[in-house]
N, CA, C and O of each residue as an XYZ file, in Angstrom:
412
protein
N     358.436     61.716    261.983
C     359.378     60.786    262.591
C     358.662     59.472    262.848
O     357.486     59.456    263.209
N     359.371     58.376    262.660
C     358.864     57.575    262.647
C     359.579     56.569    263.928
O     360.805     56.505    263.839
N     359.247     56.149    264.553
C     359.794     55.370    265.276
C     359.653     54.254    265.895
O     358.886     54.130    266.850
N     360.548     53.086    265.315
C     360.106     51.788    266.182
C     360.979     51.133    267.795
O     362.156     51.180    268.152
N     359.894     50.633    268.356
C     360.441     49.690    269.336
C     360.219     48.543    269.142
O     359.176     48.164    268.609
N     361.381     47.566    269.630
C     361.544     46.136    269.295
C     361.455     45.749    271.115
O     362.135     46.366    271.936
N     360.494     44.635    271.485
C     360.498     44.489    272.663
C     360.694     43.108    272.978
O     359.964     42.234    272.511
N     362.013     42.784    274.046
C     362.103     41.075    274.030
C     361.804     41.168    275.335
O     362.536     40.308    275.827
N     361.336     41.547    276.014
C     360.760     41.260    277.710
C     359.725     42.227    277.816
O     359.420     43.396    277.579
N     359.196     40.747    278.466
C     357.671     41.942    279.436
C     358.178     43.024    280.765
O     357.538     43.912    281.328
N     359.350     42.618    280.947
C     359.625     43.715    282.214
C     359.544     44.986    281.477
O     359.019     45.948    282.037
N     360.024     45.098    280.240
C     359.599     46.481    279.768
C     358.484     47.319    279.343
O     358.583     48.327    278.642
N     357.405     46.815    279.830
C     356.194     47.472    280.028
C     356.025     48.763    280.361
O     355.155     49.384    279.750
N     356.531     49.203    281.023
C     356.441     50.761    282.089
C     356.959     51.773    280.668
O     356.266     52.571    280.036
N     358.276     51.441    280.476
C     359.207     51.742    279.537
C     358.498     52.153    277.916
O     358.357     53.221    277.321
N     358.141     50.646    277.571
C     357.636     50.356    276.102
C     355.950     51.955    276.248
O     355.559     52.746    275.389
N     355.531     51.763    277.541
C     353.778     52.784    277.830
C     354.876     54.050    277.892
O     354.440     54.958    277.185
N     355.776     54.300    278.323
C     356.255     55.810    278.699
C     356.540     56.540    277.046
O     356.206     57.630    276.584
N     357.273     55.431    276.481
C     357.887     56.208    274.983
C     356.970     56.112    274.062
O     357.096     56.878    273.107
N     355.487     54.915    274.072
C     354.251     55.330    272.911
C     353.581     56.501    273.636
O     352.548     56.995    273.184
N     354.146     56.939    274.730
C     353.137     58.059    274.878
C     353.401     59.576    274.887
O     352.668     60.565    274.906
N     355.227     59.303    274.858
C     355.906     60.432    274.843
C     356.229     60.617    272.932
O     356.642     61.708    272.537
N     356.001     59.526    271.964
C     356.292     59.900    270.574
C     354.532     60.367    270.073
O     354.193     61.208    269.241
N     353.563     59.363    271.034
C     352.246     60.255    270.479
C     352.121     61.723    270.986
O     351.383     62.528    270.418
N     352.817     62.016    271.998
C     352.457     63.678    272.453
C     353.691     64.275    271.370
O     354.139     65.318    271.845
N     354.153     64.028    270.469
C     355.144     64.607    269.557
C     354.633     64.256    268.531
O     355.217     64.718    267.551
N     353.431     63.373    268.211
C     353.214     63.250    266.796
C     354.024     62.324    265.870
O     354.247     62.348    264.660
N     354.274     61.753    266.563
C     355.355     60.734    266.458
C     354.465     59.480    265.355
O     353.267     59.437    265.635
N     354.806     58.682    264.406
C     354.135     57.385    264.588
C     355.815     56.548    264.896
O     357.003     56.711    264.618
N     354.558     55.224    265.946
C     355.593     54.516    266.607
C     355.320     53.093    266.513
O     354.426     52.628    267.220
N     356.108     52.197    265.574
C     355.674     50.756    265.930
C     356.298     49.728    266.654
O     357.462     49.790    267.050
N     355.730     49.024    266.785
C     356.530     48.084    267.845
C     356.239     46.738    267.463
O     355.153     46.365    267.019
N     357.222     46.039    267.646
C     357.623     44.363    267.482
C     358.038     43.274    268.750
O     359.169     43.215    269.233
N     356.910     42.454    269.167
C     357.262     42.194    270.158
C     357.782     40.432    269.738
O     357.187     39.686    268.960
N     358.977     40.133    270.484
C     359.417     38.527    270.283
C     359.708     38.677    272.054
O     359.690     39.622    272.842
N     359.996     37.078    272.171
C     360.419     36.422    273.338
C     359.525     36.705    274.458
O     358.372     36.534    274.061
N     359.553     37.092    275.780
C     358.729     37.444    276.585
C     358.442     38.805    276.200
O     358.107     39.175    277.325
N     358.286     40.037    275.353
C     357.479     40.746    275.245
C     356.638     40.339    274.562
O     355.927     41.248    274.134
N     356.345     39.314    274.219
C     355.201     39.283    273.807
C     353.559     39.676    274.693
O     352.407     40.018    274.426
N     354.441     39.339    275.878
C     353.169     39.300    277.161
C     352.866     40.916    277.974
O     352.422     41.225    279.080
N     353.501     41.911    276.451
C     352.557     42.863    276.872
C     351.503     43.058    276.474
O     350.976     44.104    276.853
N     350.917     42.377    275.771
C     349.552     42.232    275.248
C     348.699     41.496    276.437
O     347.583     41.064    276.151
N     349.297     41.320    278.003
C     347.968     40.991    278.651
C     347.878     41.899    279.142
O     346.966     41.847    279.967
N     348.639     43.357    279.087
C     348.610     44.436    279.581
C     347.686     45.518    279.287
O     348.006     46.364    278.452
N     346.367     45.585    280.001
C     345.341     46.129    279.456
C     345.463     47.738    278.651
O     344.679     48.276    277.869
N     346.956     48.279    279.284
C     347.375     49.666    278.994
C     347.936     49.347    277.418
O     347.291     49.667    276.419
N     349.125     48.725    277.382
C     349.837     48.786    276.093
C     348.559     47.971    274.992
O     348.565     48.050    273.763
N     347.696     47.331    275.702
C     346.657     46.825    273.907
C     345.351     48.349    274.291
O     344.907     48.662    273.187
N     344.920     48.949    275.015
C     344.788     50.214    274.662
C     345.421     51.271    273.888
O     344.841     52.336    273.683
N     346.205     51.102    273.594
C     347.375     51.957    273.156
C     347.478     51.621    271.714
O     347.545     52.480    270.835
N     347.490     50.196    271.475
C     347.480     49.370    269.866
C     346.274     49.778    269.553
O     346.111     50.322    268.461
N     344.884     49.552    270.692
C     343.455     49.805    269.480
C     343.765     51.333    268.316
O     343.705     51.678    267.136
N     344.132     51.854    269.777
C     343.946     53.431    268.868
C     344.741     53.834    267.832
O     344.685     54.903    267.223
N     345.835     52.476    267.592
C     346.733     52.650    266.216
C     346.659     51.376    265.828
O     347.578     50.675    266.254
N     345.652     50.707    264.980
C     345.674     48.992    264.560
C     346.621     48.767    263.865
O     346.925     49.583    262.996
N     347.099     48.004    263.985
C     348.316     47.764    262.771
C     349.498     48.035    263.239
O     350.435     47.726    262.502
N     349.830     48.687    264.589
C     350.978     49.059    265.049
C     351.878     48.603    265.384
O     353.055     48.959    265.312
N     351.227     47.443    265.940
C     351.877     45.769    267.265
C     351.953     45.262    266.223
O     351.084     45.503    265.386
N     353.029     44.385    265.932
C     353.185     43.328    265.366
C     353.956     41.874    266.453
O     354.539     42.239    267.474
N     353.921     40.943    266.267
C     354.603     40.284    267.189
C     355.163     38.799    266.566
O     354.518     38.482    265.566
N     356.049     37.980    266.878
C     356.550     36.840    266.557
C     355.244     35.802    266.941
O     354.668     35.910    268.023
N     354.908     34.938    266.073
C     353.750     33.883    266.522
C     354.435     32.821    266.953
O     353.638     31.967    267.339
N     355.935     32.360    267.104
C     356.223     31.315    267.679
C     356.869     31.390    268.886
O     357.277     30.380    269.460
N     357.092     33.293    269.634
C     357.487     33.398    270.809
C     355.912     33.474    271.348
O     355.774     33.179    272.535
N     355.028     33.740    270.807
C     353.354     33.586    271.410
C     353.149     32.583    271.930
O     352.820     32.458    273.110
N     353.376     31.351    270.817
C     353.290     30.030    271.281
C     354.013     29.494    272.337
O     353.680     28.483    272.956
N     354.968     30.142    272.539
C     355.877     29.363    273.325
C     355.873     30.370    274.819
O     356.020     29.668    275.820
N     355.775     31.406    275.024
C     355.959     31.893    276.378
C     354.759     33.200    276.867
O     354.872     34.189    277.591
N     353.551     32.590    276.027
C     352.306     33.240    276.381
C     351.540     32.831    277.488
O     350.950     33.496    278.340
N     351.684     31.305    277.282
C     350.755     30.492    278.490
C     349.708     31.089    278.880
O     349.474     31.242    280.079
N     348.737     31.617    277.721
C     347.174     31.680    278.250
C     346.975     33.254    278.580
O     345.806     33.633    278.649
N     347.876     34.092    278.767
C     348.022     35.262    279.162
C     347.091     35.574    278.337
O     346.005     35.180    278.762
N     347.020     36.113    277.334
C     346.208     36.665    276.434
C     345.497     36.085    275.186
O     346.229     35.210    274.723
N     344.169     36.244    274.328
C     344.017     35.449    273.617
C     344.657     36.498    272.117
O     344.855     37.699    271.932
N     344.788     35.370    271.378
C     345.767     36.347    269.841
C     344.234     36.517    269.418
O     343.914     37.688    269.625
N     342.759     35.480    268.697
C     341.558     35.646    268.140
C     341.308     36.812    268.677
O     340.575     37.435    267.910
N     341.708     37.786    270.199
C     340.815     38.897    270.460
C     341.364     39.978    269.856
O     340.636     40.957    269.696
N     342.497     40.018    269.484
C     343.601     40.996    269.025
C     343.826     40.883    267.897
O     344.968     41.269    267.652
N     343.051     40.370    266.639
C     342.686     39.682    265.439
C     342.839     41.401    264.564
O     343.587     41.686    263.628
N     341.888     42.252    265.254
C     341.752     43.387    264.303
C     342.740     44.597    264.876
O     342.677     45.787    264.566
N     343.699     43.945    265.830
C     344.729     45.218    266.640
C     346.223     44.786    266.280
O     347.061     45.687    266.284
N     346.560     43.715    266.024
C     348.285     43.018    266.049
C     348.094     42.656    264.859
O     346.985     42.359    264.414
N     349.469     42.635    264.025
C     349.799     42.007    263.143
C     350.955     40.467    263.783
O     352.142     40.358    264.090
N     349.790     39.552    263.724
C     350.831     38.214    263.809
C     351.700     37.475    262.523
O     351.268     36.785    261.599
N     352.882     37.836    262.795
C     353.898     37.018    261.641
C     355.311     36.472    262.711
O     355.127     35.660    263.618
N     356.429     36.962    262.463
C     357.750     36.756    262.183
C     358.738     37.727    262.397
O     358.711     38.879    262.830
N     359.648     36.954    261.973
C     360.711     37.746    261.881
C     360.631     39.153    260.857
O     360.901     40.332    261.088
N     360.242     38.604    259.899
C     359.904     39.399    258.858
C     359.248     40.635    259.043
O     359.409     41.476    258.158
N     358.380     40.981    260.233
C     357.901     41.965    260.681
C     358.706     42.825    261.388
O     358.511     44.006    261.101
N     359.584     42.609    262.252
C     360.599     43.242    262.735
C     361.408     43.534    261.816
O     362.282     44.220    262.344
N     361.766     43.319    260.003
C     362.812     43.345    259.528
C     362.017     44.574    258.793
O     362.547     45.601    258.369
N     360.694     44.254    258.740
C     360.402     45.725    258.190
C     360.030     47.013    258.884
O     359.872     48.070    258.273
N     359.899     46.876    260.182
C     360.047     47.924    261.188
C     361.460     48.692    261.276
O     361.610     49.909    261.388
N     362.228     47.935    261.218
C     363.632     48.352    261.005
C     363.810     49.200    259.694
O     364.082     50.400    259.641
N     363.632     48.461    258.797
C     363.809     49.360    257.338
C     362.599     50.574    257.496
O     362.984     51.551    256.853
N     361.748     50.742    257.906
C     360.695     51.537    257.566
C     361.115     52.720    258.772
O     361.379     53.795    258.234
N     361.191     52.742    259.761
C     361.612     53.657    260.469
C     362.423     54.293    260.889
O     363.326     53.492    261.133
N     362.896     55.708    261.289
C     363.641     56.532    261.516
C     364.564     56.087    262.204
O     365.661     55.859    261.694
N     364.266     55.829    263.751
C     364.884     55.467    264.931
C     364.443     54.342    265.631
O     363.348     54.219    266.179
N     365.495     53.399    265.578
C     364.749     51.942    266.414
C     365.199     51.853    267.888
O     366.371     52.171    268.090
N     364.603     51.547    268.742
C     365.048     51.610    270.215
C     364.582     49.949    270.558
O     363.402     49.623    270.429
N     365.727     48.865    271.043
C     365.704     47.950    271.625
C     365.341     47.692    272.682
O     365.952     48.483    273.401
N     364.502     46.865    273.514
C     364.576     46.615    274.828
C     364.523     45.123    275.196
O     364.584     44.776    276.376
């Protein structure tokens, strides 16, 4: 099973850590796409723990980074953990996975 989350707010932090941890105790793979203010779960020392141990997993919009990161996190440190693009990344999370869950 494959499963993605699409995340447009950082309030969903708690949420976005509860379900990568409830599809990894199922064996789950799970990716996630973050635009708008989710982007700023990446200053969240839990959810980029969570990306090391699957690189390639995070993907995120680079122009909601630019625009509502403000310093929170640096993208150069997360170089070998996130995939930075677009839209285009979310369009293939969608096609590639089983079940997509919005937040």
């Amino acid at each position: 099973m494959q499963l993605g989350l699409v995340i447009t707010d950082e309030r969903h932090l708690a949420h976005a850590n509860g379900l990568l941890d409830a599809a990894a105790a199922r064996g789950w793979d799970a990716q996630c796409f973050l635009t708008d203010t989710g982007v700023n779960l990446l200053a969240d020392a839990g959810f980029v723990g969570r990306a090391r141990v699957r690189p390639n997993s995070v993907s995120l919009c680079e122009h909601s980074a630019e625009r509502y990161a403000d310093g929170r996190f640096d993208l150069n440190l997360l170089a070998d953990v996130v995939i930075v693009g677009g839209q285009y990344q979310d369009a293939e999370l969608v096609k590639k996975c089983d079940k997509v869950l919005v937040l």
